[in-house]
PDB file of N, CA, C and O in Angstrom:
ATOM      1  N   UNK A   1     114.897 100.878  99.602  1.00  0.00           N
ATOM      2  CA  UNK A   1     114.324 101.099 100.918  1.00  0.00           C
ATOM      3  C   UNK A   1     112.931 101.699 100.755  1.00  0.00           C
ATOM      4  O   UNK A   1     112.790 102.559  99.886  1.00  0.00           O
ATOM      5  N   UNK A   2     112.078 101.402 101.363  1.00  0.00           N
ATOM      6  CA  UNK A   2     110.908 101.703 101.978  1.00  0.00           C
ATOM      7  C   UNK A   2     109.819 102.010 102.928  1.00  0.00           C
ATOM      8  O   UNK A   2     109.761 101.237 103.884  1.00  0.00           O
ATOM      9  N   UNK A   3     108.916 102.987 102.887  1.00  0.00           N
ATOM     10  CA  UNK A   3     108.558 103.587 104.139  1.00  0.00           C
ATOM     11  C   UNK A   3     107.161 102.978 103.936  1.00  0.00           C
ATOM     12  O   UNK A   3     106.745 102.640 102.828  1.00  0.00           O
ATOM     13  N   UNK A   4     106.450 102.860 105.104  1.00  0.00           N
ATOM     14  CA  UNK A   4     104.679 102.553 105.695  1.00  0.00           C
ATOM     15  C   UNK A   4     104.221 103.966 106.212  1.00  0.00           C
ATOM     16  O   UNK A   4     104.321 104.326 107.385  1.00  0.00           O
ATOM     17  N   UNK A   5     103.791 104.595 105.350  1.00  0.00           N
ATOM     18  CA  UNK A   5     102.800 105.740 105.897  1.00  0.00           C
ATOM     19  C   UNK A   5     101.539 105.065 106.603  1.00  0.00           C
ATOM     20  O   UNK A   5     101.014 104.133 105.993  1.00  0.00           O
ATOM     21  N   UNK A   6     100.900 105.522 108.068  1.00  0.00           N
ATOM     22  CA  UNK A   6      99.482 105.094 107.877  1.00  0.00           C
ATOM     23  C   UNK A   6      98.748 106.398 108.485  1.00  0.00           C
ATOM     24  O   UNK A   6      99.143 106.915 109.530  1.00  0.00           O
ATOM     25  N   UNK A   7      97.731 106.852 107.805  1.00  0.00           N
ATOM     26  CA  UNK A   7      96.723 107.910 108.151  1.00  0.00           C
ATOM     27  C   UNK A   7      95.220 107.642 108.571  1.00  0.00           C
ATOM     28  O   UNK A   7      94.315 107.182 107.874  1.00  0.00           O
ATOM     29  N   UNK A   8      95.186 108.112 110.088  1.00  0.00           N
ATOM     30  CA  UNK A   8      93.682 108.298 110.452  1.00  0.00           C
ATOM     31  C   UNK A   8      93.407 109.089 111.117  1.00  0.00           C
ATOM     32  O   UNK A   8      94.201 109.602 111.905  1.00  0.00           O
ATOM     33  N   UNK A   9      91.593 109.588 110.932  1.00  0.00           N
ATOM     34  CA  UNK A   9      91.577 110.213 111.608  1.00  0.00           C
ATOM     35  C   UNK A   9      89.924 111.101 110.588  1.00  0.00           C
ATOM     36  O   UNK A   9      89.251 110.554 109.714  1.00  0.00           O
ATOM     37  N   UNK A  10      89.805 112.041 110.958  1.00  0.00           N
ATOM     38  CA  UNK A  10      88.255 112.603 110.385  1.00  0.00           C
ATOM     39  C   UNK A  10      88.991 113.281 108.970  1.00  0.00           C
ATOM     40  O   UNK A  10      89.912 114.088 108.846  1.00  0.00           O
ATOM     41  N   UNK A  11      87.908 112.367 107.715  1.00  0.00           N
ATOM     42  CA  UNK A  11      88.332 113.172 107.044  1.00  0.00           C
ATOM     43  C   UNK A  11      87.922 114.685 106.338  1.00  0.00           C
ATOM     44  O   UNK A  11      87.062 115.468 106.741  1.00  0.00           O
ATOM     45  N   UNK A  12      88.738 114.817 105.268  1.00  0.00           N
ATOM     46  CA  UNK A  12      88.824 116.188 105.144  1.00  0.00           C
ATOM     47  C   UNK A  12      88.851 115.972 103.518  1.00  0.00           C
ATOM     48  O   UNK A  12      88.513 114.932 102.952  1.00  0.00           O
ATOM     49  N   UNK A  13      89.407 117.382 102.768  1.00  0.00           N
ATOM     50  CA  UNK A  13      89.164 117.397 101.738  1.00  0.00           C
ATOM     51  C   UNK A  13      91.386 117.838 101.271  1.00  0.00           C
ATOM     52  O   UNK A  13      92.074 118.757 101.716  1.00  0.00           O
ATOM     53  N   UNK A  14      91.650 117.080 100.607  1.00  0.00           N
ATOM     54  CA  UNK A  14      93.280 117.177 100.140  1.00  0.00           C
ATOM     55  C   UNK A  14      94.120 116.709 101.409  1.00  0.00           C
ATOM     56  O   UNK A  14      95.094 117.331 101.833  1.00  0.00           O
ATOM     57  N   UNK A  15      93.633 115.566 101.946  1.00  0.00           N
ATOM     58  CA  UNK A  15      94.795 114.583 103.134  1.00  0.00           C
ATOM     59  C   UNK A  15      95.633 114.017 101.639  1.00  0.00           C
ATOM     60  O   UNK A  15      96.501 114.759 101.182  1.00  0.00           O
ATOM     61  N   UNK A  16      95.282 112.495 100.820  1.00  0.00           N
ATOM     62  CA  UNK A  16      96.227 112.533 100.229  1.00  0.00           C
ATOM     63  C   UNK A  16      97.448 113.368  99.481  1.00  0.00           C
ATOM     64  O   UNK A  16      98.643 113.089  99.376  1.00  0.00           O
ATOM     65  N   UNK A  17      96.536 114.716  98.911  1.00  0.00           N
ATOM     66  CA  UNK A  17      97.283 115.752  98.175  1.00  0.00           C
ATOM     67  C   UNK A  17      98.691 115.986  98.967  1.00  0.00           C
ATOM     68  O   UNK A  17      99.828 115.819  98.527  1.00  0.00           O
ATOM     69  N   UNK A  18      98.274 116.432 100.300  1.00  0.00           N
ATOM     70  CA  UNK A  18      99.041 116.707 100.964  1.00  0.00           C
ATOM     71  C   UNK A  18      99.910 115.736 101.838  1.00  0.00           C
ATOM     72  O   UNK A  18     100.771 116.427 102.381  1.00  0.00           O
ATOM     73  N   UNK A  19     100.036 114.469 102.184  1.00  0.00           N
ATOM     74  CA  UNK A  19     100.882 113.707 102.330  1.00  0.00           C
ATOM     75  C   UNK A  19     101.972 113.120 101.314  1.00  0.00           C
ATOM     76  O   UNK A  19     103.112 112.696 101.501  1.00  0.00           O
ATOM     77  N   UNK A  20     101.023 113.289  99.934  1.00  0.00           N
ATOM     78  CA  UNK A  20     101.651 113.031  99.024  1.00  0.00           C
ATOM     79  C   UNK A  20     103.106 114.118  98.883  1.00  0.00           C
ATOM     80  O   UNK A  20     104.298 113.830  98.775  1.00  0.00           O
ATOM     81  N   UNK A  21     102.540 115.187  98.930  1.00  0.00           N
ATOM     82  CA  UNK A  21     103.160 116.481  98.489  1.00  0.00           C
ATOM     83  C   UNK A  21     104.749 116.512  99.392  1.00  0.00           C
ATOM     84  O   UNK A  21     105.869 116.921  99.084  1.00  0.00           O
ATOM     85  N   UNK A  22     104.206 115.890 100.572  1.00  0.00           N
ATOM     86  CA  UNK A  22     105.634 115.774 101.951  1.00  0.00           C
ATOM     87  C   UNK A  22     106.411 114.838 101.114  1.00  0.00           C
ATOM     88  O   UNK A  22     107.486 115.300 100.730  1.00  0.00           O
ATOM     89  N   UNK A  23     106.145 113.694 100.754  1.00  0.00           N
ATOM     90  CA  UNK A  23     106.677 112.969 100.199  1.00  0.00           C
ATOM     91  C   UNK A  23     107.516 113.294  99.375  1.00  0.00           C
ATOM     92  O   UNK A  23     108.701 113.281  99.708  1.00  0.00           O
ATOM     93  N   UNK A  24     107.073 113.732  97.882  1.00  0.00           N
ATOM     94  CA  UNK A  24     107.572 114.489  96.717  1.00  0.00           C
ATOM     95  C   UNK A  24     108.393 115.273  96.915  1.00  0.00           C
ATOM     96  O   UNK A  24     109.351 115.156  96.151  1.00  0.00           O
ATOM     97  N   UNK A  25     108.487 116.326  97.869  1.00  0.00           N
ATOM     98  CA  UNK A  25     109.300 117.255  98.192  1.00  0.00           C
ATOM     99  C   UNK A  25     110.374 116.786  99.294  1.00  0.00           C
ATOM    100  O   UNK A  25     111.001 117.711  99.811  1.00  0.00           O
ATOM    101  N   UNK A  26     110.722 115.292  99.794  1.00  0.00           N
ATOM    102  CA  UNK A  26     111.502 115.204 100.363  1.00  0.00           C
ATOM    103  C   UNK A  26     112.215 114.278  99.083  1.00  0.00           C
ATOM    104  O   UNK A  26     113.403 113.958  99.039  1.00  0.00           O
ATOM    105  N   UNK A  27     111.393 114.013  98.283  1.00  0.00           N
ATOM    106  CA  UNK A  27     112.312 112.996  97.184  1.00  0.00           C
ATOM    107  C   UNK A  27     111.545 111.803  96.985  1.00  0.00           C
ATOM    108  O   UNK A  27     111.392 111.404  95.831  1.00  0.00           O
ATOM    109  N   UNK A  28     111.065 111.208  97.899  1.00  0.00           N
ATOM    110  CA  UNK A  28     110.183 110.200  98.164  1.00  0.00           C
ATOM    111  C   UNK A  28     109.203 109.615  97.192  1.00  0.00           C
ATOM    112  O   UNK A  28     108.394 110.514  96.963  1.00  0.00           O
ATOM    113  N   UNK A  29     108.872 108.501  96.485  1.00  0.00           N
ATOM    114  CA  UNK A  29     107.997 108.121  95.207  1.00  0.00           C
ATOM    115  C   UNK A  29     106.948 107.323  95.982  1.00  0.00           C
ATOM    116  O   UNK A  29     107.216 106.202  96.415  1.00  0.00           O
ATOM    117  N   UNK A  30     105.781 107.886  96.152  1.00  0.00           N
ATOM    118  CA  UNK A  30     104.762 106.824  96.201  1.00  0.00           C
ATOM    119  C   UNK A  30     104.605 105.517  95.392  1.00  0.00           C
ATOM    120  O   UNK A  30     104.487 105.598  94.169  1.00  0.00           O
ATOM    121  N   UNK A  31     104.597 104.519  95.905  1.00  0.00           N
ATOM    122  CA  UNK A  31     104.545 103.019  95.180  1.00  0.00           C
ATOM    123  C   UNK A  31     103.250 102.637  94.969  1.00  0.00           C
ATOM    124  O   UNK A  31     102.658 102.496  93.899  1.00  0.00           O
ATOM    125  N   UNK A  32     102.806 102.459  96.266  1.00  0.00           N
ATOM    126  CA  UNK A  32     100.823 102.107  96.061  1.00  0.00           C
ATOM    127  C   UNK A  32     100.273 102.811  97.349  1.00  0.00           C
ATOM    128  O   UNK A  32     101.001 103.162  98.277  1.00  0.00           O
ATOM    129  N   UNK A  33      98.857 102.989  97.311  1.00  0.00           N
ATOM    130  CA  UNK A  33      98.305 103.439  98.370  1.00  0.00           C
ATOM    131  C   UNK A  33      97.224 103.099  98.414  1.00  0.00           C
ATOM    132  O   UNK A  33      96.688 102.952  97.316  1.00  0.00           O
ATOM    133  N   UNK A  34      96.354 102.803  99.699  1.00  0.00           N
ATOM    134  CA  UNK A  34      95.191 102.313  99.885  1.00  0.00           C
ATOM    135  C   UNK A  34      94.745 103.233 100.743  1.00  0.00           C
ATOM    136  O   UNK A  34      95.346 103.776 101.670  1.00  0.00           O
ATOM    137  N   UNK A  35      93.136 103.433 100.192  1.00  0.00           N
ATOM    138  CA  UNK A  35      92.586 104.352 100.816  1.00  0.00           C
ATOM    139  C   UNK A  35      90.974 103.751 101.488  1.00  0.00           C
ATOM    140  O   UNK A  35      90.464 102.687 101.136  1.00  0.00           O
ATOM    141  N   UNK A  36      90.309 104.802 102.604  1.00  0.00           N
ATOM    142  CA  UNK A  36      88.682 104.097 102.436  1.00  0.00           C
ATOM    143  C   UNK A  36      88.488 105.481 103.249  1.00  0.00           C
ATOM    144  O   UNK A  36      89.404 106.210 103.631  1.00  0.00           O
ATOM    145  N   UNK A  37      86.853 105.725 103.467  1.00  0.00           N
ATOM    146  CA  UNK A  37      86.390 106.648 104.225  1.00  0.00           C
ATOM    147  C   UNK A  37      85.227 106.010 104.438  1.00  0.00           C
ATOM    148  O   UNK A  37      84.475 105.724 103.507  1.00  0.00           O
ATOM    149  N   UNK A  38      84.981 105.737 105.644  1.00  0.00           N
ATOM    150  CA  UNK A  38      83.984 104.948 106.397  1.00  0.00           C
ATOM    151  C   UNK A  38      83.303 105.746 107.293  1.00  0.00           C
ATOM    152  O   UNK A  38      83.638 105.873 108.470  1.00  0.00           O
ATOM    153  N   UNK A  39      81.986 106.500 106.570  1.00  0.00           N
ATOM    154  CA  UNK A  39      81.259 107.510 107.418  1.00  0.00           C
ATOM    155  C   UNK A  39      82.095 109.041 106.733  1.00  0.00           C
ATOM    156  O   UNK A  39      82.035 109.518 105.600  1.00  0.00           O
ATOM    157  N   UNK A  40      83.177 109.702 108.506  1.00  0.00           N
ATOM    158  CA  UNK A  40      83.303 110.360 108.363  1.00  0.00           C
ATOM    159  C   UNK A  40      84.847 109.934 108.597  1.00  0.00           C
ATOM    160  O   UNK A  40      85.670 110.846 108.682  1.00  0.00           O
ATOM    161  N   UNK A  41      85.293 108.539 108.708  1.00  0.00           N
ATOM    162  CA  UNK A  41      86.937 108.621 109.065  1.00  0.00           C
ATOM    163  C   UNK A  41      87.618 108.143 108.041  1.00  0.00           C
ATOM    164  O   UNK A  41      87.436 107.068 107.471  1.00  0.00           O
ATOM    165  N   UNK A  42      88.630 109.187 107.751  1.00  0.00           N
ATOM    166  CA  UNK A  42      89.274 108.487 107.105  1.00  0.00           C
ATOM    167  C   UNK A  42      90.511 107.640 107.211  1.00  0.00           C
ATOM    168  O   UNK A  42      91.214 107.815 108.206  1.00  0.00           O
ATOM    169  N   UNK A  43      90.913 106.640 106.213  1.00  0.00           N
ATOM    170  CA  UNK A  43      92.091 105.529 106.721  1.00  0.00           C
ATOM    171  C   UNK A  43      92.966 105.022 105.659  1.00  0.00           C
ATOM    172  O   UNK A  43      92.711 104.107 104.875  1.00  0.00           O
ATOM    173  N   UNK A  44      93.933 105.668 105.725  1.00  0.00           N
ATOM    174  CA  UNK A  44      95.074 105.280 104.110  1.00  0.00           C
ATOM    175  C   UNK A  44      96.125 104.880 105.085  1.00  0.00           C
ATOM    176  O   UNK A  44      96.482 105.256 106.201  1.00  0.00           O
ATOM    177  N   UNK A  45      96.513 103.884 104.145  1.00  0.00           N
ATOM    178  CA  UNK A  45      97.537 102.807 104.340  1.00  0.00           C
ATOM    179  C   UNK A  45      98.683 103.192 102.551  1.00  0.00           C
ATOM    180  O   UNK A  45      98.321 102.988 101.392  1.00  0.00           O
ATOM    181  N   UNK A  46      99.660 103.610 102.912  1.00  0.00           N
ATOM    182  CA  UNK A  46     100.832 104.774 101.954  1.00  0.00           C
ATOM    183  C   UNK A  46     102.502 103.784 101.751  1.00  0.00           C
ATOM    184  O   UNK A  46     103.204 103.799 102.761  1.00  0.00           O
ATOM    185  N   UNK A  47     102.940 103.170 100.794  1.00  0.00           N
ATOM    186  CA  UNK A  47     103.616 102.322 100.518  1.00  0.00           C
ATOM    187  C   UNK A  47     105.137 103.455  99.697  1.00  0.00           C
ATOM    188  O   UNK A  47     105.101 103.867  98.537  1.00  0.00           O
ATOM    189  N   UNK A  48     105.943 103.637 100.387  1.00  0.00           N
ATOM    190  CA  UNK A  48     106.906 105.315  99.592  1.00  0.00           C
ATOM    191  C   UNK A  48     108.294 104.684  99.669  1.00  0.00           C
ATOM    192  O   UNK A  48     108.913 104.480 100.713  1.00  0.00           O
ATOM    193  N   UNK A  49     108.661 104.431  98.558  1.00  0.00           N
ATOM    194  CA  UNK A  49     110.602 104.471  98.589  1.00  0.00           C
ATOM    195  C   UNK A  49     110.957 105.212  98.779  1.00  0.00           C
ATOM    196  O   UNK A  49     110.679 106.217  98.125  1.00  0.00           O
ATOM    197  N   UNK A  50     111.981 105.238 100.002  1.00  0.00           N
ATOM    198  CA  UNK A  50     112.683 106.181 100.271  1.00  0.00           C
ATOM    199  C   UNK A  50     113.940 105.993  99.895  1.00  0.00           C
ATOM    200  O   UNK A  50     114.835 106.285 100.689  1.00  0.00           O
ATOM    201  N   UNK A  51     114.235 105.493  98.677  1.00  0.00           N
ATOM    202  CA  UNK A  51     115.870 105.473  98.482  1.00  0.00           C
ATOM    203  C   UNK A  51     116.616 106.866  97.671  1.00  0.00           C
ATOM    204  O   UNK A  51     117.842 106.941  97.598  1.00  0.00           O
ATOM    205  N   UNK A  52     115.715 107.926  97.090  1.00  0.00           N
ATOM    206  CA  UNK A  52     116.150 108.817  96.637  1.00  0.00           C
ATOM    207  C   UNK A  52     115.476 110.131  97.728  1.00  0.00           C
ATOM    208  O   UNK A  52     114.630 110.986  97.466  1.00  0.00           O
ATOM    209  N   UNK A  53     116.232 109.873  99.001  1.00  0.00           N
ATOM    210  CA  UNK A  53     114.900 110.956  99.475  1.00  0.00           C
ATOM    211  C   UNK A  53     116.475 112.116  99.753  1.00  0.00           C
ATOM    212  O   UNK A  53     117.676 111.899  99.913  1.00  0.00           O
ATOM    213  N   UNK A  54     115.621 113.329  99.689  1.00  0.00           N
ATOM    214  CA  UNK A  54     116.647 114.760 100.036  1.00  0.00           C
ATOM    215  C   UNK A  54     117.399 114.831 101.745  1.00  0.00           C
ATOM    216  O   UNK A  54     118.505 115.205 102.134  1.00  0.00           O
ATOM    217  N   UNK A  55     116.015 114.198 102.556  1.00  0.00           N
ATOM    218  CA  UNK A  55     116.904 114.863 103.462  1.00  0.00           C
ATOM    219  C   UNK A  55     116.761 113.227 104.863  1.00  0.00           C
ATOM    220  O   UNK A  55     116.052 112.279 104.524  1.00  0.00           O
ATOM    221  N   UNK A  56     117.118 113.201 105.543  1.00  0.00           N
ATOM    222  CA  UNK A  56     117.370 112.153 106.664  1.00  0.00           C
ATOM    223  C   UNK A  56     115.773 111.609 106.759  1.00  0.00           C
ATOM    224  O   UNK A  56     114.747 112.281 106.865  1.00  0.00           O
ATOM    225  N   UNK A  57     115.905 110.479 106.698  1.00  0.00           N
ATOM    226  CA  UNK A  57     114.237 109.789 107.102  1.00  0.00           C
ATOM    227  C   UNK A  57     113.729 110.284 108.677  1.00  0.00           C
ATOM    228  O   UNK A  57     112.542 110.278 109.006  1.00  0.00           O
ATOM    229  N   UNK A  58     114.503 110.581 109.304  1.00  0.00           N
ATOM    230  CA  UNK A  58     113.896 111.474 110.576  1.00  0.00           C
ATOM    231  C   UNK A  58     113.351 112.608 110.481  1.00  0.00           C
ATOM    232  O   UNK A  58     112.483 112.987 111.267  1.00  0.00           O
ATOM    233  N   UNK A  59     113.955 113.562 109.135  1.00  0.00           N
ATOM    234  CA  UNK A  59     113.070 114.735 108.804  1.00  0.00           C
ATOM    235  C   UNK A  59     111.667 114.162 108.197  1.00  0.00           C
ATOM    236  O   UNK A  59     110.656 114.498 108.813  1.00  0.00           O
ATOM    237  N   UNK A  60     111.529 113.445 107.207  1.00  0.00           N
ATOM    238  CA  UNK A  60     110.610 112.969 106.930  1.00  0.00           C
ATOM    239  C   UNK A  60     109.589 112.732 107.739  1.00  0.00           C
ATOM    240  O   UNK A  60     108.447 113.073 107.432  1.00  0.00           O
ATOM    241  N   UNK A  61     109.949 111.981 109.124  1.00  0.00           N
ATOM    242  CA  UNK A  61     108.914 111.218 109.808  1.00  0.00           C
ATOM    243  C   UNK A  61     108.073 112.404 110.747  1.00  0.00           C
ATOM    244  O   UNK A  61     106.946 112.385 111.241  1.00  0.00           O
ATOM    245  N   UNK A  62     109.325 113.595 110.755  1.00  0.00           N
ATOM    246  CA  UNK A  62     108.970 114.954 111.644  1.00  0.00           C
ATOM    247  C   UNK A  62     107.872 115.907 110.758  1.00  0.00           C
ATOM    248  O   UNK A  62     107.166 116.749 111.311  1.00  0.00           O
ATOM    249  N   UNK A  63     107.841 115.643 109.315  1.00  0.00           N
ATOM    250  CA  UNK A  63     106.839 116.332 108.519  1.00  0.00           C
ATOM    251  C   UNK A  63     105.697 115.930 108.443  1.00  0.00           C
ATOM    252  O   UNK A  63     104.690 116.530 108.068  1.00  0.00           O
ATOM    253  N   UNK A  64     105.859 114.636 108.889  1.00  0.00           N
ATOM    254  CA  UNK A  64     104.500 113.851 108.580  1.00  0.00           C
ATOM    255  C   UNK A  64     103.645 114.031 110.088  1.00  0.00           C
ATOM    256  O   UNK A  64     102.443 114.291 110.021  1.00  0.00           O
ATOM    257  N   UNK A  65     104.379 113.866 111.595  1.00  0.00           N
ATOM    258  CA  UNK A  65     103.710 114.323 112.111  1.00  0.00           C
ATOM    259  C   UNK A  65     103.396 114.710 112.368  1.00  0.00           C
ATOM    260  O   UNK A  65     102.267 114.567 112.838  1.00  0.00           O
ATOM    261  N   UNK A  66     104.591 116.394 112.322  1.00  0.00           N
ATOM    262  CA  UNK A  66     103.465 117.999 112.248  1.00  0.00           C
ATOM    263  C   UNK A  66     102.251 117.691 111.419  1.00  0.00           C
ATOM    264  O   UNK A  66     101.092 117.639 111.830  1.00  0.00           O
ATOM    265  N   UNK A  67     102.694 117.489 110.154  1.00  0.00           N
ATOM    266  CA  UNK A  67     101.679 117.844 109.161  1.00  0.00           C
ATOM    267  C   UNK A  67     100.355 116.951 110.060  1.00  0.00           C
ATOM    268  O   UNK A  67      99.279 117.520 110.247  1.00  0.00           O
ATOM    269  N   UNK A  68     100.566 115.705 110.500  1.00  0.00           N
ATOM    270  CA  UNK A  68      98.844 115.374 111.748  1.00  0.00           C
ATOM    271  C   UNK A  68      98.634 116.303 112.500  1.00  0.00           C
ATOM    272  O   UNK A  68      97.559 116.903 112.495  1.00  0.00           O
ATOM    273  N   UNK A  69      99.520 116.569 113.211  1.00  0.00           N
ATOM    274  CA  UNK A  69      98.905 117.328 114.267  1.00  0.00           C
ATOM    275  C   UNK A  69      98.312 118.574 114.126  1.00  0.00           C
ATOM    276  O   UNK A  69      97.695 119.200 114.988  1.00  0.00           O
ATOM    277  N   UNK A  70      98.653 119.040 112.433  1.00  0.00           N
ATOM    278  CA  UNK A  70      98.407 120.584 111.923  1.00  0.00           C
ATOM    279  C   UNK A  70      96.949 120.085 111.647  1.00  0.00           C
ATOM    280  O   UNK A  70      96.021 120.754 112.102  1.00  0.00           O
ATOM    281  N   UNK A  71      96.665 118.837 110.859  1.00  0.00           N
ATOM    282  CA  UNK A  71      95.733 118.283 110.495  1.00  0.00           C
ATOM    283  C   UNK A  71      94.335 117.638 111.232  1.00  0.00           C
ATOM    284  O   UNK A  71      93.249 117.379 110.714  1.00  0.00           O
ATOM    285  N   UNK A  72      94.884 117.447 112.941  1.00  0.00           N
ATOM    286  CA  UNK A  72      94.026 116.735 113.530  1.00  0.00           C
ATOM    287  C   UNK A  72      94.276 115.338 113.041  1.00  0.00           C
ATOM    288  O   UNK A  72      93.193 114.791 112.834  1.00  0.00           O
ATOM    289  N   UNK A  73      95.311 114.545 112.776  1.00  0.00           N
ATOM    290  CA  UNK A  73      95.255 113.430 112.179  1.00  0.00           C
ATOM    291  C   UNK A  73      95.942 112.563 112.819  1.00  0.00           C
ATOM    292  O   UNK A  73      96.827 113.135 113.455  1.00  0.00           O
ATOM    293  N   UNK A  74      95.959 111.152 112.989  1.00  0.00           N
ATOM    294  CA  UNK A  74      97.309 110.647 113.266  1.00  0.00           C
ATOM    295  C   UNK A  74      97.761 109.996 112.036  1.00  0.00           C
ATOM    296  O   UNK A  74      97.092 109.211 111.365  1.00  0.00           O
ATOM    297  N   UNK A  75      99.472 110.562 111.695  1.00  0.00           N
ATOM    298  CA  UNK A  75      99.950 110.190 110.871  1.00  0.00           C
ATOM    299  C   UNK A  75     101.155 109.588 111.373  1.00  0.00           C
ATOM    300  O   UNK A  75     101.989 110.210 112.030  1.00  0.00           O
ATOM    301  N   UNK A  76     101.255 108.208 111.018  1.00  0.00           N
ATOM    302  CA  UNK A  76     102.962 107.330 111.103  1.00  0.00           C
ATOM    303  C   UNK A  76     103.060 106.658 110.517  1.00  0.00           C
ATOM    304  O   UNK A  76     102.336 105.762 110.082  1.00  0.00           O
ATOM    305  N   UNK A  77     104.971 107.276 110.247  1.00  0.00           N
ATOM    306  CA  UNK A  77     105.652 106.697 109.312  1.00  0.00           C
ATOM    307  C   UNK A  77     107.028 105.792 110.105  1.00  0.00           C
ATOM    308  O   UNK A  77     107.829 105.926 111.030  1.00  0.00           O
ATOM    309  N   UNK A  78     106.621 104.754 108.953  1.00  0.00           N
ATOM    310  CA  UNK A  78     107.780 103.638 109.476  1.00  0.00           C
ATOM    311  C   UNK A  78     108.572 103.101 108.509  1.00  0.00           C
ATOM    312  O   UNK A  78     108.211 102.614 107.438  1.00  0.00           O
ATOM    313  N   UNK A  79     109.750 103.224 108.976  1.00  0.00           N
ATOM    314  CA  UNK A  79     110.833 102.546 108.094  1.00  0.00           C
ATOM    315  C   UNK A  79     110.778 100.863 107.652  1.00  0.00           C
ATOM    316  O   UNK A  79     111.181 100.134 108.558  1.00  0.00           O
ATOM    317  N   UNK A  80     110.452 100.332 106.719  1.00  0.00           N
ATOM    318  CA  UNK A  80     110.296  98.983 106.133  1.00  0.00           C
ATOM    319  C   UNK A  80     111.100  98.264 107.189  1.00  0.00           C
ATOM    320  O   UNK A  80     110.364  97.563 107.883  1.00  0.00           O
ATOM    321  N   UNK A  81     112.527  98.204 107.579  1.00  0.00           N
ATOM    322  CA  UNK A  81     113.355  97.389 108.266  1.00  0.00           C
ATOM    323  C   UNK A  81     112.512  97.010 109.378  1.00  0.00           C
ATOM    324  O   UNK A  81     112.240  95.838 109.639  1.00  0.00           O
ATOM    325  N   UNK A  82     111.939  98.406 110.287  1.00  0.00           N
ATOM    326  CA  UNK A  82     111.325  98.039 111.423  1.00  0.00           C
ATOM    327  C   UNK A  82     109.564  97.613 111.346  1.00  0.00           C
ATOM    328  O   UNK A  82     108.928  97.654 112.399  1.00  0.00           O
ATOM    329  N   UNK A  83     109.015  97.300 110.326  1.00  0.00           N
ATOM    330  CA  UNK A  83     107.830  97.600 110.135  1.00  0.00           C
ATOM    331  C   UNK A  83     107.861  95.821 109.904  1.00  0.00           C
ATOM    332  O   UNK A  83     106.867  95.180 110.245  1.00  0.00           O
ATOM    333  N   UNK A  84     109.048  95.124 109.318  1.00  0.00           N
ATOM    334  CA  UNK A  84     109.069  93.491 109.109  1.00  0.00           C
ATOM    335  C   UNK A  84     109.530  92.733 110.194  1.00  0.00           C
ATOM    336  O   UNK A  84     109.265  91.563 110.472  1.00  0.00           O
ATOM    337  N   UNK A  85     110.329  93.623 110.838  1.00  0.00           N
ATOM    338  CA  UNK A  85     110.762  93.072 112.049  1.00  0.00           C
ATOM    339  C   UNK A  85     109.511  93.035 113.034  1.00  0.00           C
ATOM    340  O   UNK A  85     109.417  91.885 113.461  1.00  0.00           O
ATOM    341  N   UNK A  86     108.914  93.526 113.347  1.00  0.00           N
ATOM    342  CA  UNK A  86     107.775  93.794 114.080  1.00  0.00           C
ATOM    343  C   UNK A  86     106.752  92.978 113.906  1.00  0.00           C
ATOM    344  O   UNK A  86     106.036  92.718 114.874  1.00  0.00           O
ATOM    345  N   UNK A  87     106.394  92.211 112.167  1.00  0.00           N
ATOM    346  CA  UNK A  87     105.577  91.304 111.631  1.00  0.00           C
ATOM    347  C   UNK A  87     106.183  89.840 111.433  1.00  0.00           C
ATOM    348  O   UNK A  87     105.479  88.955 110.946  1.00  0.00           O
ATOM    349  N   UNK A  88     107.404  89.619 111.791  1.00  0.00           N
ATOM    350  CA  UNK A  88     108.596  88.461 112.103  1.00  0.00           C
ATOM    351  C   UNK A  88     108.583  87.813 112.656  1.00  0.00           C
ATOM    352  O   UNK A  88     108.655  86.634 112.309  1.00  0.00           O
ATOM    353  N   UNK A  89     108.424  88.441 114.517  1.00  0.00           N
ATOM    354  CA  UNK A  89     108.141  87.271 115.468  1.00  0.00           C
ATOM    355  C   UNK A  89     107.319  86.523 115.331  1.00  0.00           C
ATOM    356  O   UNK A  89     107.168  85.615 116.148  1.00  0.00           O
TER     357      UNK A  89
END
């Protein structure tokens, strides 16, 4: 199983560090990640198995968006199932 992180928003200095870090500490392995900063925004696109994760993918998705809103960021995370279904029709 797999999650779609996507991050935007003005950047800053340790956004990956720290998305990464939510990740890691829920169990979560980053696979690939794409990044850019255009000006002053930044925009990562975050590819994470979640098949060894610690705690419910709803905690997960709740860390990631405190952690935006702590950040000024918008951060969402989506579960692979619903992220293909959505690119299907």
């Amino acid at each position: 199983m797999r999650a779609v992180v996507t991050v935007i928003g003005k950047d800053n200095v340790g956004i990956l560090h720290k998305v990464s870090g939510i990740c890691a500490e829920a169990g979560g392995n980053v696979i690939e990640v794409t990044q850019s900063v255009l000006q002053d925004m930044f925009a990562m696109i975050m590819l994470v198995d979640i098949t060894a994760l610690s705690c419910d993918f709803s905690e997960l998705v709740d860390k990631m968006t405190n952690l935006g809103t702590e950040l000024g960021l918008s951060i969402h995370t989506m579960h692979e199932d619903i992220f293909n279904s959505m690119h299907s029709i």
